[in-house]
Backbone bond lengths (Angstrom), bond angles and torsions (degrees), N, CA, C in turn:
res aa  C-N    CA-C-N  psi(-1)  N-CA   C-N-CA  omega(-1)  CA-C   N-CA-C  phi
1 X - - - 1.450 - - 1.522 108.81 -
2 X 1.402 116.91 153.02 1.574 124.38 -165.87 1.735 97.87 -128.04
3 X 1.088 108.10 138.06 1.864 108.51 136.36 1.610 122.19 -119.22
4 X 1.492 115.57 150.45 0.844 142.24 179.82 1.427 115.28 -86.55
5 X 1.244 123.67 93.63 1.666 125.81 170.03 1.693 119.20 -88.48
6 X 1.027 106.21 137.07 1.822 107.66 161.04 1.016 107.67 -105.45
7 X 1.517 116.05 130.98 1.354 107.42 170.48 1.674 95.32 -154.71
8 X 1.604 95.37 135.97 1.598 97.71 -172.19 1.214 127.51 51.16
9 X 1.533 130.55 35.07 1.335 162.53 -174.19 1.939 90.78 47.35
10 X 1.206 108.08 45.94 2.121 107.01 165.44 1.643 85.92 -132.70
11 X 1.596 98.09 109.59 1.395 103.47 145.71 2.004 142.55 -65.49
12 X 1.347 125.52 108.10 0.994 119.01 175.20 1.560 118.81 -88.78
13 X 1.318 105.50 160.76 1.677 113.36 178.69 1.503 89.59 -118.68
14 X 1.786 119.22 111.19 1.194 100.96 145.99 1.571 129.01 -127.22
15 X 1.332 119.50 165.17 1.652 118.90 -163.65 1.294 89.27 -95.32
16 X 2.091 96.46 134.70 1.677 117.18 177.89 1.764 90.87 -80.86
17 X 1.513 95.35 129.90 1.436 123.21 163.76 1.427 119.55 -110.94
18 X 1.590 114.55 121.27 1.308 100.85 -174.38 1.468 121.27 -109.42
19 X 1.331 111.94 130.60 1.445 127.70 162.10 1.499 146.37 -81.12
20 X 1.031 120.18 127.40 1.730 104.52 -176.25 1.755 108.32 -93.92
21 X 1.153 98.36 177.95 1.489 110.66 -169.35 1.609 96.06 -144.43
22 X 1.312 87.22 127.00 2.001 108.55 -162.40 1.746 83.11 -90.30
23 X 1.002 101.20 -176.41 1.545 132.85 -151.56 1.827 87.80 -92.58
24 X 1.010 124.51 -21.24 1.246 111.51 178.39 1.721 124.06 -113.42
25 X 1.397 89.43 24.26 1.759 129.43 -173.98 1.635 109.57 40.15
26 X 1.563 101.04 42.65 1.873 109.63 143.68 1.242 107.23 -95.14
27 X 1.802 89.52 135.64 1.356 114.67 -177.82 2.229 99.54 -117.57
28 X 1.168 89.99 120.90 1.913 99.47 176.26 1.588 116.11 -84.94
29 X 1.208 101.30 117.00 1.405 123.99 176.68 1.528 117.68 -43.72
30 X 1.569 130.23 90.22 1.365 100.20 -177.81 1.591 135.10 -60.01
31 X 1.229 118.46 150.70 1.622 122.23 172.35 1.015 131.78 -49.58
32 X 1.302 121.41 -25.06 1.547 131.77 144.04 1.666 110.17 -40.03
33 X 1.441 119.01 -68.54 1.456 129.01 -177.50 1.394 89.65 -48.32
34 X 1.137 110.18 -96.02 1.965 132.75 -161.25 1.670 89.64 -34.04
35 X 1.092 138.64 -30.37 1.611 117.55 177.33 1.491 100.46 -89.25
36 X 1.300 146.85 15.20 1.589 136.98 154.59 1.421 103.84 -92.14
37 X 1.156 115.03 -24.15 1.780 115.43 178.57 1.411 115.37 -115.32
38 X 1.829 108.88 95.04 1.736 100.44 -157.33 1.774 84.39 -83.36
39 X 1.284 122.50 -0.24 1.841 105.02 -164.08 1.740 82.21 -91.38
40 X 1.622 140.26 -21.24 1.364 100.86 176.47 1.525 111.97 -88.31
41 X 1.962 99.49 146.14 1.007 107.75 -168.84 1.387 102.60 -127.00
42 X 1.291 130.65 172.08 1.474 133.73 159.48 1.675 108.41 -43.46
43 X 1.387 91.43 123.87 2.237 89.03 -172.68 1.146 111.40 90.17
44 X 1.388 120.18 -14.07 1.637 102.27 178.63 1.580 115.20 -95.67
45 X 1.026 111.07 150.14 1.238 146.80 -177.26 1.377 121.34 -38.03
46 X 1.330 158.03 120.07 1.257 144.37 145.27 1.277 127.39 -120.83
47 X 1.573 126.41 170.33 1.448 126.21 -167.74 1.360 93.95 -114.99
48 X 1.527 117.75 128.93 1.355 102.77 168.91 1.887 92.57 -137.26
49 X 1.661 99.14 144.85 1.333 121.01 177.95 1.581 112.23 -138.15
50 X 1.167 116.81 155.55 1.504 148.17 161.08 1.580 113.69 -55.25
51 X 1.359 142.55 138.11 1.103 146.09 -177.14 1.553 113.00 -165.96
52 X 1.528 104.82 106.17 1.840 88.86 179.24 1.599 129.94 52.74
53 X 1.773 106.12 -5.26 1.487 112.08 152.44 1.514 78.92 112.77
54 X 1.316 132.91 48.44 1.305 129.36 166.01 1.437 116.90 -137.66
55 X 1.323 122.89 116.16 1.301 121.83 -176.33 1.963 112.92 -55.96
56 X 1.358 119.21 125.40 1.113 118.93 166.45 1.805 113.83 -103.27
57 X 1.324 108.20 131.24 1.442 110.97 152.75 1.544 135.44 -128.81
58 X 1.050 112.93 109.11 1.940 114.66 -162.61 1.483 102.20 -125.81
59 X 1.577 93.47 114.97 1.779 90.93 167.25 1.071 119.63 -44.68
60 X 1.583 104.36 157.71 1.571 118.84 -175.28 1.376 118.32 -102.57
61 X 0.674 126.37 90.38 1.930 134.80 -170.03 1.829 109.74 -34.74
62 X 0.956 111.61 135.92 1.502 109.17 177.96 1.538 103.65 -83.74
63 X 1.249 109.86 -179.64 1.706 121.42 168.97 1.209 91.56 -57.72
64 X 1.708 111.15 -51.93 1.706 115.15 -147.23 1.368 109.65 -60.25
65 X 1.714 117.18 -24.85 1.407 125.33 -168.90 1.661 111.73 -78.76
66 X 1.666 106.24 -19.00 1.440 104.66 164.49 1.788 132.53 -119.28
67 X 1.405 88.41 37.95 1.272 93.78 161.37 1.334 125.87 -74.36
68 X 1.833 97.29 130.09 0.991 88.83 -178.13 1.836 112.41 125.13
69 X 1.266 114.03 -34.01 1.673 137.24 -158.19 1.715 84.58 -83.72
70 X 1.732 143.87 -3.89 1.329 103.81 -170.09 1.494 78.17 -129.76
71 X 1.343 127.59 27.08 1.626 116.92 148.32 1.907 88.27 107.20
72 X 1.798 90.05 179.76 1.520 107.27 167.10 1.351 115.09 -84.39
73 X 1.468 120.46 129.42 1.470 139.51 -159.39 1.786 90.57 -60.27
74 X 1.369 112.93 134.66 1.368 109.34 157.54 1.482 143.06 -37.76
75 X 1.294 127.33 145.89 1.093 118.19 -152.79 1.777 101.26 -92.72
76 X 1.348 143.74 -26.75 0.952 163.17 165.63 1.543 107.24 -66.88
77 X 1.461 109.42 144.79 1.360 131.44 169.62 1.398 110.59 -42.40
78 X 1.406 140.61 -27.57 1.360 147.10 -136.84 1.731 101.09 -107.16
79 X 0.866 135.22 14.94 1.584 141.39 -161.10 1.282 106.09 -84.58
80 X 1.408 91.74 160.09 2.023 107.56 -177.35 1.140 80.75 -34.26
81 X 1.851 104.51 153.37 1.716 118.74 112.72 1.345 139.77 -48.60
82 X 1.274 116.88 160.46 1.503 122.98 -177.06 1.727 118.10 -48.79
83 X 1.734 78.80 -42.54 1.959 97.72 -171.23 1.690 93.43 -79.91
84 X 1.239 119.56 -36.81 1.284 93.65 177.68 1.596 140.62 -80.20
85 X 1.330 104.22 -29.27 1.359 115.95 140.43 1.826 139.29 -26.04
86 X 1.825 95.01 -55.75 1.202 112.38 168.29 1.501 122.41 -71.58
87 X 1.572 116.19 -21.60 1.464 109.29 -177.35 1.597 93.99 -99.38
88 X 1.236 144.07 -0.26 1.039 116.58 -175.56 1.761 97.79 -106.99
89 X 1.241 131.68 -22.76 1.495 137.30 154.26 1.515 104.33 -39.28
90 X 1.089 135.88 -56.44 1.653 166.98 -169.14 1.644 103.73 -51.85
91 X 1.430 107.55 -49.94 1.738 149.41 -165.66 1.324 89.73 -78.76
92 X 1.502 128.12 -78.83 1.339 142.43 -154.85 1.704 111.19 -63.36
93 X 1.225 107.48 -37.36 1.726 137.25 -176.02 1.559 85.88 -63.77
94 X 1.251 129.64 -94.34 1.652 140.94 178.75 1.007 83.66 -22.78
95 X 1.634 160.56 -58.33 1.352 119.12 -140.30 1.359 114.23 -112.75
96 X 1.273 118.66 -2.13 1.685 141.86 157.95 1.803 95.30 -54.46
């Protein structure tokens, strides 16, 4: 069985995979999934939310995964701060 998503006027086709949910309500990622996402790993992280009565789960990107997103550091003494650097990495992450 398939559903049909729109999203951002690109239609996807994707195949329903089914999972169980153990008694302590972990649910296991199939290997099909976990091989489209080589950055999730055992321990890593995900965001999961509610939508219209549909469970969402989307890895959570590390810092390490956006290095890199606020350019080459200035060439002059005068450059971001640490904290500012860090909240706008922080900023950029939320909107991935």
């Amino acid at each position: 069985m398939y559903n049909v998503i729109q999203l951002h006027k690109q239609t996807l086709r994707m195949e329903n995979i089914t999972s169980s949910v153990s008694p302590k309500f972990q649910v296991t990622i199939p290997k099909a999934i976990r091989k489209k996402f080589p950055s999730l790993q055992p321990f890593s992280q995900v965001e999961i939310s509610e939508k219209n009565g549909v469970i969402l789960i989307k890895p959570r990107r590390s810092l390490k995964d956006v290095i890199g997103i606020l350019g080459k550091p200035p060439v002059s003494g005068k450059g971001l701060s640490f904290n500012t650097i860090r909240k706008k990495a922080y900023e950029n992450m939320r909107e991935i």
